[in-house]
PQR file with spaces between the fields and no chain letter, atoms N, CA, C, O and H, PARSE charges and radii, in Angstrom:
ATOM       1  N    UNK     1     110.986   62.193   85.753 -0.4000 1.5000
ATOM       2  CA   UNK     1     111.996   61.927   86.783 -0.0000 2.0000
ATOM       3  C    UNK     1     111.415   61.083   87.910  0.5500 1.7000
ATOM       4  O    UNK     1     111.966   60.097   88.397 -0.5500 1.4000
ATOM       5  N    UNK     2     110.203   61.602   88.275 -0.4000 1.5000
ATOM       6  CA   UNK     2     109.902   60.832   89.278 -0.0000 2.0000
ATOM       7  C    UNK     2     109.029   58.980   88.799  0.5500 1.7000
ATOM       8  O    UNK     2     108.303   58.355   89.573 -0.5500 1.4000
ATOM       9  H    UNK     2     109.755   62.403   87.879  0.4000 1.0000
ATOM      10  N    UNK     3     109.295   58.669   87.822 -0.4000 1.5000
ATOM      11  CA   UNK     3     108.798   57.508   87.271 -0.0000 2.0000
ATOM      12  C    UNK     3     109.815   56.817   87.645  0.5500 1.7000
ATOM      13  O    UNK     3     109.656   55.747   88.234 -0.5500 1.4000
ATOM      14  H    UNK     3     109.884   59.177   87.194  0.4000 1.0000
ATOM      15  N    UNK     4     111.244   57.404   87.313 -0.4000 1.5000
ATOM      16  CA   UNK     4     112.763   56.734   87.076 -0.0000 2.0000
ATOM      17  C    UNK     4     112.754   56.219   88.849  0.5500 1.7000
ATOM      18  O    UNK     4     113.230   55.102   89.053 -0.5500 1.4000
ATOM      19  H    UNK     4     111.373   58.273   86.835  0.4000 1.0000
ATOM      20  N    UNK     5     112.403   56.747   89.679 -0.4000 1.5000
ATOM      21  CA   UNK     5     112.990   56.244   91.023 -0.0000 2.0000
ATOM      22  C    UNK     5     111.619   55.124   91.325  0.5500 1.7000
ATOM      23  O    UNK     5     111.989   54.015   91.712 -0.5500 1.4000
ATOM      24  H    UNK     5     112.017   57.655   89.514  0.4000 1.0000
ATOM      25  N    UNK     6     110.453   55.268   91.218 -0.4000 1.5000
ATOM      26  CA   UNK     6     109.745   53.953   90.870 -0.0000 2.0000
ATOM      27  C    UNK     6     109.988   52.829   90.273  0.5500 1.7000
ATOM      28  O    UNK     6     109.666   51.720   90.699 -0.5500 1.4000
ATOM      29  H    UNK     6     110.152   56.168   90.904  0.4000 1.0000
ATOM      30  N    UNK     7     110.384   52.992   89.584 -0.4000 1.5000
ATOM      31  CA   UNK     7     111.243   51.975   88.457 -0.0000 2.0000
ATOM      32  C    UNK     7     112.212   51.303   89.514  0.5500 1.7000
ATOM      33  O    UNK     7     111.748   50.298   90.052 -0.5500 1.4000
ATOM      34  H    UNK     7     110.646   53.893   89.239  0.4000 1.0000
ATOM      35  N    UNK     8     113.505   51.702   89.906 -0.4000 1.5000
ATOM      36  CA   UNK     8     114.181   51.585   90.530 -0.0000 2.0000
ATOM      37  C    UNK     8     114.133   51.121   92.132  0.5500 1.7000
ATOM      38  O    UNK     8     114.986   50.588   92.841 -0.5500 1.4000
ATOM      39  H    UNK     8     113.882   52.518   89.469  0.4000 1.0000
ATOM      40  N    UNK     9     112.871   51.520   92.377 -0.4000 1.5000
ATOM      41  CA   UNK     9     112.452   51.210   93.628 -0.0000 2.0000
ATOM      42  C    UNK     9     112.013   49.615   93.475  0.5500 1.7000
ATOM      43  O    UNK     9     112.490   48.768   94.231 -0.5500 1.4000
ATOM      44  H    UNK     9     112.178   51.954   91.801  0.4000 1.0000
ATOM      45  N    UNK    10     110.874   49.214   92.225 -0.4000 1.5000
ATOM      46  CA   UNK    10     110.242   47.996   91.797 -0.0000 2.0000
ATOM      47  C    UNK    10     111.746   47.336   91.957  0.5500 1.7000
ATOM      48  O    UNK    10     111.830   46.513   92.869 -0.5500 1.4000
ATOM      49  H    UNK    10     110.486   49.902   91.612  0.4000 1.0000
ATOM      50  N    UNK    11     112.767   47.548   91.309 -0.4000 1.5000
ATOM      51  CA   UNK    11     113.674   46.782   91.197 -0.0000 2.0000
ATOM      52  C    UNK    11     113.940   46.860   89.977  0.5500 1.7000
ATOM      53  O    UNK    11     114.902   46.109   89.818 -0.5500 1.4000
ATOM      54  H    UNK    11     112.699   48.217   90.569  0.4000 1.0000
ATOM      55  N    UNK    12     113.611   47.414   88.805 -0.4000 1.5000
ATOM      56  CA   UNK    12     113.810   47.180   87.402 -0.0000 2.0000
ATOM      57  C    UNK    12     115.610   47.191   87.114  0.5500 1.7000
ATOM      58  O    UNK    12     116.236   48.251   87.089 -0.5500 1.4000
ATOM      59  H    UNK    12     112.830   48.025   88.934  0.4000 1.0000
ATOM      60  N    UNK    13     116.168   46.038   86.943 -0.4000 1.5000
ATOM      61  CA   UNK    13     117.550   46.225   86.369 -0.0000 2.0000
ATOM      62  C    UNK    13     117.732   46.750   85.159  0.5500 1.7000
ATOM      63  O    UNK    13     118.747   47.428   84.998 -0.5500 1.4000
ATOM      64  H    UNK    13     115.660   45.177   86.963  0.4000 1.0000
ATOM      65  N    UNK    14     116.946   46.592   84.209 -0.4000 1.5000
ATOM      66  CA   UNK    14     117.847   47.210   83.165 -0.0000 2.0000
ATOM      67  C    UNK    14     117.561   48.467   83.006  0.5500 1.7000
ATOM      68  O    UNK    14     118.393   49.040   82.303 -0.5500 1.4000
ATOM      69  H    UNK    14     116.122   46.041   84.340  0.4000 1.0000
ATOM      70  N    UNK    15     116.485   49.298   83.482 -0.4000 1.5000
ATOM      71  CA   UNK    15     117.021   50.654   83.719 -0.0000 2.0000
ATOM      72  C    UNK    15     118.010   50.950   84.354  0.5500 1.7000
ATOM      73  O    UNK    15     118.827   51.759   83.915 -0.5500 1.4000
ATOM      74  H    UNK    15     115.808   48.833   84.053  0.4000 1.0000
ATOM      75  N    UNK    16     118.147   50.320   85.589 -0.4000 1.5000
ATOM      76  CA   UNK    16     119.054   50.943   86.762 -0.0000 2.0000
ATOM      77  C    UNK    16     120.400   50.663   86.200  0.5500 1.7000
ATOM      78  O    UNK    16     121.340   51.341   86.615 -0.5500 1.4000
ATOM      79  H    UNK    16     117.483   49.662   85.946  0.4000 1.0000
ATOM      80  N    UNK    17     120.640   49.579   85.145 -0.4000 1.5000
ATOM      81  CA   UNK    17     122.079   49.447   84.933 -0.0000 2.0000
ATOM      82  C    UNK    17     122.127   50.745   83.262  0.5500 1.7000
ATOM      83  O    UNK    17     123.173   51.323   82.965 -0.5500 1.4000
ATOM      84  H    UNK    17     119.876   49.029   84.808  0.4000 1.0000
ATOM      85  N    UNK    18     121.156   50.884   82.660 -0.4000 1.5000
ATOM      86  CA   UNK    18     121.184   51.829   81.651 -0.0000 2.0000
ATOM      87  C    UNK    18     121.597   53.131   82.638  0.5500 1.7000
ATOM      88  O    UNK    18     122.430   53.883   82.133 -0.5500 1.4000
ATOM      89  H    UNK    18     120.306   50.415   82.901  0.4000 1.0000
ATOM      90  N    UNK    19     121.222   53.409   83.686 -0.4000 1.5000
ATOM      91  CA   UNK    19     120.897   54.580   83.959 -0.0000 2.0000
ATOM      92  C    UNK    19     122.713   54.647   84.674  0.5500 1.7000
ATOM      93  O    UNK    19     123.180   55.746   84.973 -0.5500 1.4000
ATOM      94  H    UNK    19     120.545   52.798   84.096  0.4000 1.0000
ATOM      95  N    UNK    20     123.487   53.444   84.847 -0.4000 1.5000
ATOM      96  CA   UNK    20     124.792   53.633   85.292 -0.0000 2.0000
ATOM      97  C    UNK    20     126.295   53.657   83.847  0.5500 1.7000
ATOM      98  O    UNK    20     127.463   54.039   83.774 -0.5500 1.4000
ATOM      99  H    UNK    20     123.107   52.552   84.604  0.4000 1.0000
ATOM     100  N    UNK    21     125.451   53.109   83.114 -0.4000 1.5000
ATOM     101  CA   UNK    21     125.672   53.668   82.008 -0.0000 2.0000
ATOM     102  C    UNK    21     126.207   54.956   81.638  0.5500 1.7000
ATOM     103  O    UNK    21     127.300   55.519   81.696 -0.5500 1.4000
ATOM     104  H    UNK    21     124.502   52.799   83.173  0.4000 1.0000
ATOM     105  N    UNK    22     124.803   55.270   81.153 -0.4000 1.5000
ATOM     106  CA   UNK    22     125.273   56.834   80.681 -0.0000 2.0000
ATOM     107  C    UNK    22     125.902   57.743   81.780  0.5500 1.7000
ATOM     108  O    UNK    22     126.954   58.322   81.509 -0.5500 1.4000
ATOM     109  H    UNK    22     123.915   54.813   81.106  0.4000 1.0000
ATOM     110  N    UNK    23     125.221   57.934   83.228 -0.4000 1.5000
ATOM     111  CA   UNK    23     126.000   58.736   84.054 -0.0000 2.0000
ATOM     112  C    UNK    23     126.951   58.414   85.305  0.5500 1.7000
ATOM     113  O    UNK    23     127.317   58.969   86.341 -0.5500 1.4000
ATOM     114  H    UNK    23     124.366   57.463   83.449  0.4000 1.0000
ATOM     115  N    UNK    24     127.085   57.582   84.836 -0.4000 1.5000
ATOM     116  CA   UNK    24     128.684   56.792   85.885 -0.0000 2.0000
ATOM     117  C    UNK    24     128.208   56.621   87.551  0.5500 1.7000
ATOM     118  O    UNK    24     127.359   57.305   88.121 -0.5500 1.4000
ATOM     119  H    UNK    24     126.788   57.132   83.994  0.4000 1.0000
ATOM     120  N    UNK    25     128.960   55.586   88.094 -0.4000 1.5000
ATOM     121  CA   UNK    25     128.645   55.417   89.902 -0.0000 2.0000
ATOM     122  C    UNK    25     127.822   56.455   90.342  0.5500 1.7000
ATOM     123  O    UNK    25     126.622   56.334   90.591 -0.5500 1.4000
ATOM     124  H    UNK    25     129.651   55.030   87.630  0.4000 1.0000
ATOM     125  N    UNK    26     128.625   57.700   90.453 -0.4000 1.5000
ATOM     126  CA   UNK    26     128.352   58.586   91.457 -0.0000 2.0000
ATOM     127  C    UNK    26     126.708   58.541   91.086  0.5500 1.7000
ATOM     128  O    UNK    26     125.898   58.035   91.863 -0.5500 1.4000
ATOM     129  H    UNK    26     129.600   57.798   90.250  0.4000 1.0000
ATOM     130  N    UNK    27     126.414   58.997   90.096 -0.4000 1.5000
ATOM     131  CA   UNK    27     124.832   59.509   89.571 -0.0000 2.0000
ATOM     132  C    UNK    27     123.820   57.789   90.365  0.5500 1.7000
ATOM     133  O    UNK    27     122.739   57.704   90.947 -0.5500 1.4000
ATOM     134  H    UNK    27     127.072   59.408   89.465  0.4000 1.0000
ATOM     135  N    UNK    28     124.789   56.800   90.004 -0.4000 1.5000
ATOM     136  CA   UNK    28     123.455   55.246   90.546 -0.0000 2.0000
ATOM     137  C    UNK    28     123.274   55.831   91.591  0.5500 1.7000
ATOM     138  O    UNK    28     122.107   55.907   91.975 -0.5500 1.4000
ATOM     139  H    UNK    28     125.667   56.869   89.530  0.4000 1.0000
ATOM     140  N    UNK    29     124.720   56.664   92.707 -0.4000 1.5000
ATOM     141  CA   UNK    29     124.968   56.106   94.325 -0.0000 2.0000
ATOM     142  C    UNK    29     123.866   56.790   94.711  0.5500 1.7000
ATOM     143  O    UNK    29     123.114   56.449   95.624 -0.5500 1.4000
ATOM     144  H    UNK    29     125.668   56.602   92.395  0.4000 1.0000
ATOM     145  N    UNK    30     123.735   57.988   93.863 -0.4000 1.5000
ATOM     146  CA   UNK    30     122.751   59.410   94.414 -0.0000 2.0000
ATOM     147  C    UNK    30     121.491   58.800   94.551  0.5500 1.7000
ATOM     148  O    UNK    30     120.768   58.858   95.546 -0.5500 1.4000
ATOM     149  H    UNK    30     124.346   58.265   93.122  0.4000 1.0000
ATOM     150  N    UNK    31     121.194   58.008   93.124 -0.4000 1.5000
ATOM     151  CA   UNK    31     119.854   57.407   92.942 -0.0000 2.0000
ATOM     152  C    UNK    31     119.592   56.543   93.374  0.5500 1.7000
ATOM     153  O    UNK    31     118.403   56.706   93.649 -0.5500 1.4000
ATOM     154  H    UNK    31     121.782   57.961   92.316  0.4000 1.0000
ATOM     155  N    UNK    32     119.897   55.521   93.707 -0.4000 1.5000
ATOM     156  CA   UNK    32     120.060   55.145   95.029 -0.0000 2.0000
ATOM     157  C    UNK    32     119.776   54.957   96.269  0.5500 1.7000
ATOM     158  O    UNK    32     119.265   53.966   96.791 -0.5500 1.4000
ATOM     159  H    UNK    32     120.863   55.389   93.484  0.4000 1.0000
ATOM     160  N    UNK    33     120.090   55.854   96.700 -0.4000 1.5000
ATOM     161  CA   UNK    33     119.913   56.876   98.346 -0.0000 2.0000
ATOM     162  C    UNK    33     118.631   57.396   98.147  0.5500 1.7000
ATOM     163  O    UNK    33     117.664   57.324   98.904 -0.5500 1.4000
ATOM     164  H    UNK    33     120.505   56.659   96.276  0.4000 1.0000
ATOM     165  N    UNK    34     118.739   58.022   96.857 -0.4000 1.5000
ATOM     166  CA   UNK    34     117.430   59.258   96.973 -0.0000 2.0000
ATOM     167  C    UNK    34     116.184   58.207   97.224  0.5500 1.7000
ATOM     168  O    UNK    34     115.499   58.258   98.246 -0.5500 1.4000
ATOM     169  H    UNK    34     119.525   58.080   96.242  0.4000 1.0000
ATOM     170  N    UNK    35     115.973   57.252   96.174 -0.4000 1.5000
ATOM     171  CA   UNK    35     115.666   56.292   95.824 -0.0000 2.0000
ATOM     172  C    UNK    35     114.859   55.426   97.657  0.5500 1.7000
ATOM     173  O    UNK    35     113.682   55.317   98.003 -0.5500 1.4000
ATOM     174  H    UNK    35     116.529   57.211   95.344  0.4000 1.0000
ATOM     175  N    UNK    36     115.910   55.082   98.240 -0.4000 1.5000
ATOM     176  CA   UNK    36     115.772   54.685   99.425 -0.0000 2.0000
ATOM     177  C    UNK    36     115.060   55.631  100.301  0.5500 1.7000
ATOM     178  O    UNK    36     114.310   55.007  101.051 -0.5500 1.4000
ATOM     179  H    UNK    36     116.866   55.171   97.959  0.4000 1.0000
ATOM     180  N    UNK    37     115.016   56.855  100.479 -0.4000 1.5000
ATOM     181  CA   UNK    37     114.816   57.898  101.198 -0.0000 2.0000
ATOM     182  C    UNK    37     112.879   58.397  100.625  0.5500 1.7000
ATOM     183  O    UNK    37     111.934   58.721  101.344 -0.5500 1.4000
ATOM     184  H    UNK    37     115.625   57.362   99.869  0.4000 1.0000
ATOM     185  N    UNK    38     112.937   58.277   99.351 -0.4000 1.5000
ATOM     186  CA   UNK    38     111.725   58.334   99.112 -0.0000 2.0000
ATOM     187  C    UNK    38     110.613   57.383   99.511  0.5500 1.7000
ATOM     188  O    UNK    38     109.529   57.814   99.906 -0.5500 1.4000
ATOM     189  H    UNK    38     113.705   58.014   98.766  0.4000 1.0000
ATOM     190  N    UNK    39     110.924   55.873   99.393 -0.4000 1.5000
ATOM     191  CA   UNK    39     110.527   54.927   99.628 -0.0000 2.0000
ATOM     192  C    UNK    39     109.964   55.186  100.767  0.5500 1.7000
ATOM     193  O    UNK    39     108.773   55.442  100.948 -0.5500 1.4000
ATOM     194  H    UNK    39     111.804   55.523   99.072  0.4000 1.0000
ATOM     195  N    UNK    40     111.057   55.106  101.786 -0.4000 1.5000
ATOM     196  CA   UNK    40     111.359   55.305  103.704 -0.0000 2.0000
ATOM     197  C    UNK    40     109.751   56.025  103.905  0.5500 1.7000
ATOM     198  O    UNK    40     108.772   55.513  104.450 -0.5500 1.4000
ATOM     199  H    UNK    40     112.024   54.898  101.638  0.4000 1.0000
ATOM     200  N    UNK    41     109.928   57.996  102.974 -0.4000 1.5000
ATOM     201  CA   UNK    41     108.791   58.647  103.475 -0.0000 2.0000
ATOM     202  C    UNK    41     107.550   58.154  102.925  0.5500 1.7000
ATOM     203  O    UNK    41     106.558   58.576  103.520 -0.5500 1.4000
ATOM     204  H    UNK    41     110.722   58.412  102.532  0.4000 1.0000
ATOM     205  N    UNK    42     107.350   57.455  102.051 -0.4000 1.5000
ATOM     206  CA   UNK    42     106.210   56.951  101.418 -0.0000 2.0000
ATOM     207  C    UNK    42     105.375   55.698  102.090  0.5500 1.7000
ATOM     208  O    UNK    42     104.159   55.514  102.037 -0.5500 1.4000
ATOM     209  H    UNK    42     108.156   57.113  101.567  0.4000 1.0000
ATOM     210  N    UNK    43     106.720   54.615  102.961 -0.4000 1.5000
ATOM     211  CA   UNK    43     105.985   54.011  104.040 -0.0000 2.0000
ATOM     212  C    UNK    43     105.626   54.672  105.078  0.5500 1.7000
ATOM     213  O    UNK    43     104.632   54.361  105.734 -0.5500 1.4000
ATOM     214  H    UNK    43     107.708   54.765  103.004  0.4000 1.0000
ATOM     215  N    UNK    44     106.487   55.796  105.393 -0.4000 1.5000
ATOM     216  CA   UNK    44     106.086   56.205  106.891 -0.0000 2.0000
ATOM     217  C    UNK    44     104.132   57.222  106.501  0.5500 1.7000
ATOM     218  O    UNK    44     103.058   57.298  107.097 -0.5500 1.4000
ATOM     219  H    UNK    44     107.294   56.049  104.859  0.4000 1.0000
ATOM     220  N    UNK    45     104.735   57.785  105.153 -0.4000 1.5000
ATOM     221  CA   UNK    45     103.069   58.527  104.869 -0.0000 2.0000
ATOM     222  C    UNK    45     101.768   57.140  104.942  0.5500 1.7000
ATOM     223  O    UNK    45     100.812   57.246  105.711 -0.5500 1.4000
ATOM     224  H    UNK    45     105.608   57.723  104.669  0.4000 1.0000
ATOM     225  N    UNK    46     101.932   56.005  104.098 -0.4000 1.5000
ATOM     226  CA   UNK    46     101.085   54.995  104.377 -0.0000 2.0000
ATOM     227  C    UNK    46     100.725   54.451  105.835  0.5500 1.7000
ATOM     228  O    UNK    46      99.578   54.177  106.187 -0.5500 1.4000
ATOM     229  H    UNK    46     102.708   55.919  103.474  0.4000 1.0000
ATOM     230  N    UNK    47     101.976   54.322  106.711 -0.4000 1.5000
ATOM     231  CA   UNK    47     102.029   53.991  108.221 -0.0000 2.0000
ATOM     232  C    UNK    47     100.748   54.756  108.782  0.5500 1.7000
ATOM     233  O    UNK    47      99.706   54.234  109.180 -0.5500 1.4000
ATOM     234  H    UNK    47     102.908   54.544  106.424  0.4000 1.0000
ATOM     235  N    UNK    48     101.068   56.130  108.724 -0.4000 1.5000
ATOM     236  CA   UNK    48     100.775   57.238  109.570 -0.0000 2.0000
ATOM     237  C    UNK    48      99.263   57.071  109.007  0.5500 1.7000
ATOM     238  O    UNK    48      98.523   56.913  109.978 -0.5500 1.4000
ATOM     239  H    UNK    48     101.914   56.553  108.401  0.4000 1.0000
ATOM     240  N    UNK    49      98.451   57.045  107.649 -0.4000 1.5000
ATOM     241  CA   UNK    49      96.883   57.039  107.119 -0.0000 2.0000
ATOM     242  C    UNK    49      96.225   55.734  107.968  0.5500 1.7000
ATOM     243  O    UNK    49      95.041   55.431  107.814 -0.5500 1.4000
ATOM     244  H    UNK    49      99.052   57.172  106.860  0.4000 1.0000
């Protein structure tokens, strides 16, 4: 799971459009966000070292 929002983070399209695929909008919008939100704390953890 946590590979899939790496992926997604890099930018990889054809996961991200496979992955809207099988589980419709709502599931991209989540991933997404989550997606964004992980990122966010992962610069602020690099910021802060």
């Amino acid at each position: 799971m946590q590979l899939r929002f790496f992926y997604i983070i890099e930018g990889n399209e054809n996961v991200l459009l496979e992955t809207v695929r099988k589980s419709g909008f709502s599931y991209y919008h989540v991933v997404k966000v989550s997606s964004r939100i992980v990122h966010s704390i992962f610069m602020c953890f690099c910021y802060n070292m």
